[in-house]
N, CA, C and O atoms as a MOPAC input file, in Angstrom:
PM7 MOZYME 1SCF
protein

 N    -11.54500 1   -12.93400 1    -1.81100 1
 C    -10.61000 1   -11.83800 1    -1.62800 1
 C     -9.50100 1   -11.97500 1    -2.66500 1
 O     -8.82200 1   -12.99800 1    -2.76100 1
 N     -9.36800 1   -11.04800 1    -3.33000 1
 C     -8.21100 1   -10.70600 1    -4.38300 1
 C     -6.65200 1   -11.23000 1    -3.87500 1
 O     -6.33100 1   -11.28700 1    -2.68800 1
 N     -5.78800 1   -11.58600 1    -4.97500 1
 C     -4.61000 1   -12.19200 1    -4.09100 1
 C     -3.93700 1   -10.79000 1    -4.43900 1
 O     -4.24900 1   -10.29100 1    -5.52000 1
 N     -2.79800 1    -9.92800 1    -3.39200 1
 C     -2.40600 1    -9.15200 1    -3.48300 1
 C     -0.80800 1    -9.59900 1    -4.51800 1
 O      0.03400 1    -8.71000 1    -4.64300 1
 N     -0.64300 1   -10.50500 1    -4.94500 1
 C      0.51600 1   -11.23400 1    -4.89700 1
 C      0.75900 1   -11.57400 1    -6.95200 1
 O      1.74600 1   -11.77500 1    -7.66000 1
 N     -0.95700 1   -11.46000 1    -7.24700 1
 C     -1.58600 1   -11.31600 1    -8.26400 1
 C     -0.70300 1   -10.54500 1    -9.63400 1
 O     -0.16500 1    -9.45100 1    -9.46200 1
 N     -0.64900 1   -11.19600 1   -10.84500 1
 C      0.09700 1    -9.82700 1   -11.97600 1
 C     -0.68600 1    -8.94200 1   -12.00100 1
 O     -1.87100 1    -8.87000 1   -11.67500 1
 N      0.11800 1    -8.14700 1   -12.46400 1
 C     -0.90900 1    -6.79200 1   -11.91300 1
 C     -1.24200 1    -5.91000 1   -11.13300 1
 O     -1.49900 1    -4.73400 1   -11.39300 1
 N     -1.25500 1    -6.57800 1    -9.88700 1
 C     -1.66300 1    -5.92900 1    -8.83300 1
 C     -0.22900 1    -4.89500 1    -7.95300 1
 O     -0.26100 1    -4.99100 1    -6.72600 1
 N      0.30200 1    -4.47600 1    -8.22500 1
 C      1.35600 1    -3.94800 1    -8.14600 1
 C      0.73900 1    -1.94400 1    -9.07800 1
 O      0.57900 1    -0.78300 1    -8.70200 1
 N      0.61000 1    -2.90100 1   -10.59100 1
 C      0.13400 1    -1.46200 1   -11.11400 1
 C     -0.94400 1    -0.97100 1   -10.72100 1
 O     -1.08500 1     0.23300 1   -10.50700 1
 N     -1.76600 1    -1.75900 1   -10.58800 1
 C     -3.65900 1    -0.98900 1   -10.44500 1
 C     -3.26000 1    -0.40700 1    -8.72400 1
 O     -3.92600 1     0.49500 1    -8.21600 1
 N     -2.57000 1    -0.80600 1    -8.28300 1
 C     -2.85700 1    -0.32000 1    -6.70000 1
 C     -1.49200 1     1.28900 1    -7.08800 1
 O     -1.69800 1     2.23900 1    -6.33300 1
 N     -0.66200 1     1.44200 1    -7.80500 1
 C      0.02800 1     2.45600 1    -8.35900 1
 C     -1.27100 1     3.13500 1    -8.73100 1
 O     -1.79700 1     3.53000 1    -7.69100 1
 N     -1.99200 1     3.42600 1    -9.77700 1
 C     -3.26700 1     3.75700 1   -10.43400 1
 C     -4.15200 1     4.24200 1    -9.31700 1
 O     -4.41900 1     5.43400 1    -9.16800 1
 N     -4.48500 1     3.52200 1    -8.73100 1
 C     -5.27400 1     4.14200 1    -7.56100 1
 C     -4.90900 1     4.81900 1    -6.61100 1
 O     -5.74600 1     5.52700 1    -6.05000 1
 N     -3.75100 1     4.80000 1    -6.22300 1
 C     -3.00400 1     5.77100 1    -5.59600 1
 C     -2.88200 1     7.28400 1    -6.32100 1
 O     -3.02500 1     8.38600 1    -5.79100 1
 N     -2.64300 1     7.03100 1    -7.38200 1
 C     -2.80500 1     7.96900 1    -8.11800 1
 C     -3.65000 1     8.92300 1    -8.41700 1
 O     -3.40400 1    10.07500 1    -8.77600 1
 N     -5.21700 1     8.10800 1    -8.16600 1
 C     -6.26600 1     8.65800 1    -8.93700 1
 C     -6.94500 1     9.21400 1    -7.20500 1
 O     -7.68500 1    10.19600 1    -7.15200 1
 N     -6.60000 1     8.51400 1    -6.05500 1
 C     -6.69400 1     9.07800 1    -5.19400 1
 C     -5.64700 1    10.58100 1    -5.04300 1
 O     -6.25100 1    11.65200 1    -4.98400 1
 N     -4.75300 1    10.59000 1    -5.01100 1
 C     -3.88800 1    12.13100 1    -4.44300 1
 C     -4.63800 1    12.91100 1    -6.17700 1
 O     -4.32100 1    14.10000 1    -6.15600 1
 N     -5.32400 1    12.64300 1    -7.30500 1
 C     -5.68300 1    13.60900 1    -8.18100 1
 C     -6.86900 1    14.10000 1    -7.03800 1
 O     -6.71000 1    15.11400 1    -6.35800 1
 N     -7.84800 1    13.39300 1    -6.95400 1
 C     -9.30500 1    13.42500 1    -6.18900 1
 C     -8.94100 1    14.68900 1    -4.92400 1
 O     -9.49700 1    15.78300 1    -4.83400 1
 N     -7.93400 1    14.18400 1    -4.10100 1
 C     -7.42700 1    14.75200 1    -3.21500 1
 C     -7.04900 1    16.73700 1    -3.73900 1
 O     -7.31100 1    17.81600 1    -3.20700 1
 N     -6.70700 1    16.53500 1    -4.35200 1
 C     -5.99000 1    17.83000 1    -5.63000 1
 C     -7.51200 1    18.42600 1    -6.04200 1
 O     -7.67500 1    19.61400 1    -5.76000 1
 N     -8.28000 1    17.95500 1    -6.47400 1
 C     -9.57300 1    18.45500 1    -7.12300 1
 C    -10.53800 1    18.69700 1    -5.88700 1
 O    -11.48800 1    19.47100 1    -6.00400 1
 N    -10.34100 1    18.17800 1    -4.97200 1
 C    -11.04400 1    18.58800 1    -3.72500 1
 C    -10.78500 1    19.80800 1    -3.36000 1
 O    -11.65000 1    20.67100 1    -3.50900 1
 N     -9.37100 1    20.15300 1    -2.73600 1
 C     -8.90600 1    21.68700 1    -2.49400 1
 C     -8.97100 1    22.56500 1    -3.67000 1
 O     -9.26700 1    23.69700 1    -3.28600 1
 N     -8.80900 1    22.51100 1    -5.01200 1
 C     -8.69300 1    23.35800 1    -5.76200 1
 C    -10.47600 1    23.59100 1    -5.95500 1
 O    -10.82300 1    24.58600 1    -6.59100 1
 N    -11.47300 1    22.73300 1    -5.44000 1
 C    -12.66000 1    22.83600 1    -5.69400 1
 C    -13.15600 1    23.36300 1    -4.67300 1
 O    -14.21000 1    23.96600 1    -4.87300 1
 N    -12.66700 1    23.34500 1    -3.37700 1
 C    -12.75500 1    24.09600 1    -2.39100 1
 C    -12.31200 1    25.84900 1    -2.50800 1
 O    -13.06300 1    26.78200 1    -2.22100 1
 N    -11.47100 1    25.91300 1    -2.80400 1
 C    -10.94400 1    27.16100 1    -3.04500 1
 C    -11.68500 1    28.38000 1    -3.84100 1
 O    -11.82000 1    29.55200 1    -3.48800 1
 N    -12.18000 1    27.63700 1    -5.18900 1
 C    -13.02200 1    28.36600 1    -5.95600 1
 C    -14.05500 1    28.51400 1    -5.19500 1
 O    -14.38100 1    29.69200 1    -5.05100 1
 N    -14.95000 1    27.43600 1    -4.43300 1
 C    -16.07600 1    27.67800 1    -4.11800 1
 C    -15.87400 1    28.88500 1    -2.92100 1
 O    -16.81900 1    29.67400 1    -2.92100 1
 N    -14.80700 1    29.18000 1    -1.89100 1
 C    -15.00200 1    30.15700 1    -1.11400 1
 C    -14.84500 1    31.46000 1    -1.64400 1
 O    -15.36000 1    32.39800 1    -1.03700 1
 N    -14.24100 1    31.64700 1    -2.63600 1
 C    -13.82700 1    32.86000 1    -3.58500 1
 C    -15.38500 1    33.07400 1    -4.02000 1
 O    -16.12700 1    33.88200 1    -3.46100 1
 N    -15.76800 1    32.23300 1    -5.09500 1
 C    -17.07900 1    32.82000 1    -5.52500 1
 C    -18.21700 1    32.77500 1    -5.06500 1
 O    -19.05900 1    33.41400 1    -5.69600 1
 N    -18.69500 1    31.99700 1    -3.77600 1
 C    -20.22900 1    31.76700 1    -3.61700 1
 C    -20.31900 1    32.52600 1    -2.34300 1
 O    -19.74800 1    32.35800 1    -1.26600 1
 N    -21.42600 1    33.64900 1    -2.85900 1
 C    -21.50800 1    34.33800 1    -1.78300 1
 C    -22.33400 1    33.73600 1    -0.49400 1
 O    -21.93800 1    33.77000 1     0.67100 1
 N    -23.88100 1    33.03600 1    -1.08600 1
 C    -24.30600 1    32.48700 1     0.61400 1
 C    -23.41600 1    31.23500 1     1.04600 1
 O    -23.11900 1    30.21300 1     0.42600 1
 N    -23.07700 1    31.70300 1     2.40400 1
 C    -21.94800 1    30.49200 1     3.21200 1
 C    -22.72100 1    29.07100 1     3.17500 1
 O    -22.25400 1    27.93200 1     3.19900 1
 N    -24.34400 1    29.61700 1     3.09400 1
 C    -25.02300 1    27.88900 1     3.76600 1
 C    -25.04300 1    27.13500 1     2.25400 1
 O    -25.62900 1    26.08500 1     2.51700 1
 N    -24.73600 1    27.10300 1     0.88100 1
 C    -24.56400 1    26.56200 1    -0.09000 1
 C    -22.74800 1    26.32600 1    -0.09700 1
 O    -22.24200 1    25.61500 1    -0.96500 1
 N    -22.24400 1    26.73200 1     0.53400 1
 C    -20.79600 1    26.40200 1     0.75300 1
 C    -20.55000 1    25.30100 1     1.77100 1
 O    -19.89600 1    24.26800 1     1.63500 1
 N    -21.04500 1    25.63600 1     2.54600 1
 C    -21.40500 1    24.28500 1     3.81700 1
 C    -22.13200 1    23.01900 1     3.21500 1
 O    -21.71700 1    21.91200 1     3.55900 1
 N    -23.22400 1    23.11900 1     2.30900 1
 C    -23.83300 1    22.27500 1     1.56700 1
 C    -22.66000 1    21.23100 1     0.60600 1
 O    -22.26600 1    20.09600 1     0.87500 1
 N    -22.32300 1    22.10900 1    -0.56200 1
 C    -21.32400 1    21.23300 1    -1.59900 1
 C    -20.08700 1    21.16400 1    -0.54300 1
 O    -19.68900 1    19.99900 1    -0.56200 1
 N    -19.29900 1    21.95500 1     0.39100 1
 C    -18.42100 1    21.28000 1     0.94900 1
 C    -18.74500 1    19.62500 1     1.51100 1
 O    -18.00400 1    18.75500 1     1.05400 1
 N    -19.59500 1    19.29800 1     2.27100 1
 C    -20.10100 1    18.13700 1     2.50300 1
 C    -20.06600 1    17.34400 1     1.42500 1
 O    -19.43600 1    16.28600 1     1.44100 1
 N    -20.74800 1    17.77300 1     0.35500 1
 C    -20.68500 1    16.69500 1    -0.45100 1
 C    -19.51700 1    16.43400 1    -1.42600 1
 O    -19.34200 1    15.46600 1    -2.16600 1
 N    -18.61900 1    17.74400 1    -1.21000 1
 C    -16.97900 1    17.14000 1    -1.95400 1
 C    -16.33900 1    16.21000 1    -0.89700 1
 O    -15.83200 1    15.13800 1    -1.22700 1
 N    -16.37300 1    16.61800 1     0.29400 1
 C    -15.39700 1    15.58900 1     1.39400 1
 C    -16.50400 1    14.10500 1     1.15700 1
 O    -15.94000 1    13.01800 1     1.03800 1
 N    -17.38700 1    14.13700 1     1.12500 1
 C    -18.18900 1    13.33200 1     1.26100 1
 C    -17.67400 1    11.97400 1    -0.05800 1
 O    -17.39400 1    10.77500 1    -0.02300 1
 N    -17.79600 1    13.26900 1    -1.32100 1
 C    -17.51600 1    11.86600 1    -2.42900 1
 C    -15.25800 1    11.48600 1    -2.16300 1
 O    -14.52100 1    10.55500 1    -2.48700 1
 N    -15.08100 1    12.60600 1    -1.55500 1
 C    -13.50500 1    12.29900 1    -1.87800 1
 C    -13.07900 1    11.19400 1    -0.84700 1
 O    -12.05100 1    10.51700 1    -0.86100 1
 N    -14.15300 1    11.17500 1     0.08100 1
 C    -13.50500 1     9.98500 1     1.19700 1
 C    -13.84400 1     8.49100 1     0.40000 1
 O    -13.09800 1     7.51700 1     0.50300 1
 N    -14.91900 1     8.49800 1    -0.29000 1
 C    -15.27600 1     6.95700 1    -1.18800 1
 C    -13.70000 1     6.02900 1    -1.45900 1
 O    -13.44900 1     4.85300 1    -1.19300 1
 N    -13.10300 1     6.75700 1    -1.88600 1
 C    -11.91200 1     5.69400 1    -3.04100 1
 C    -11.34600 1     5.31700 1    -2.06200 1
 O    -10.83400 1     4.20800 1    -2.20800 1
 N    -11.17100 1     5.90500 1    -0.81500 1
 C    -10.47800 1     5.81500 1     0.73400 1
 C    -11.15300 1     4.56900 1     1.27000 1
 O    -10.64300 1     3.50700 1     1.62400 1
 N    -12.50300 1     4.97500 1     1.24300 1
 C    -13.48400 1     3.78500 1     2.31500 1
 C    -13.01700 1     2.22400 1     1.26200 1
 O    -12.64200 1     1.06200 1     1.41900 1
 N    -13.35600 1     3.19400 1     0.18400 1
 C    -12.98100 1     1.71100 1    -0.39300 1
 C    -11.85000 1     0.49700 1    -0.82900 1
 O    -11.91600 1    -0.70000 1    -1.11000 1
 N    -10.93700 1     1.37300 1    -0.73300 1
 C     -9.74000 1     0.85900 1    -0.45200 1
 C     -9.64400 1     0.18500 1     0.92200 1
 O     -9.31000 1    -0.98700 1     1.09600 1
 N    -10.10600 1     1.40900 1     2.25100 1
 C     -9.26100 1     0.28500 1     3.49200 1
 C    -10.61000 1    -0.65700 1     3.45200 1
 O    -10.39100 1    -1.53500 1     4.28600 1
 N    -11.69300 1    -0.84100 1     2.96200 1
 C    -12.57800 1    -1.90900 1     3.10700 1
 C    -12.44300 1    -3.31100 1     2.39600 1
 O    -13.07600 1    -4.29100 1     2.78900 1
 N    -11.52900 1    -3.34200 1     1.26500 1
 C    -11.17100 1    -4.23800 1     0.71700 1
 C     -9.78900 1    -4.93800 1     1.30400 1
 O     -9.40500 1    -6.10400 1     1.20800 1
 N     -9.42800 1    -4.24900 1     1.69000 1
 C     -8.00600 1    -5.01900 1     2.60500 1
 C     -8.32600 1    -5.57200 1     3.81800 1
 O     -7.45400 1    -6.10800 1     4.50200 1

């Protein structure tokens, strides 16, 4: 297990915070387009799943390492 206490580790966990609330940002704005333009709902239901799906990763993986 990584020492939290570590040089460094101060910025990369800044960085990932970061790159999480972008992910977070590209999720809704990727959501948004997709209800505007795709007309069948069951391909909207489809990629919705798989945007929440990849945006929860950096999450799982974060509280799994702590």
């Amino acid at each position: 297990m990584p020492s939290h206490d570590g040089p460094g580790f101060h910025e990369h966990a800044v960085e990932v915070n970061r790159l999480e609330n972008r992910a977070d940002s590209l999720l809704r704005e990727s959501l948004a387009a997709m209800f505007d333009e795709q007309p069948d709902p069951i391909e909207v239901i489809k990629w919705k799943e798989i945007y929440e799906t990849l945006e929860a990763s950096p999450t799982a993986a974060r509280t799994w390492r702590t």
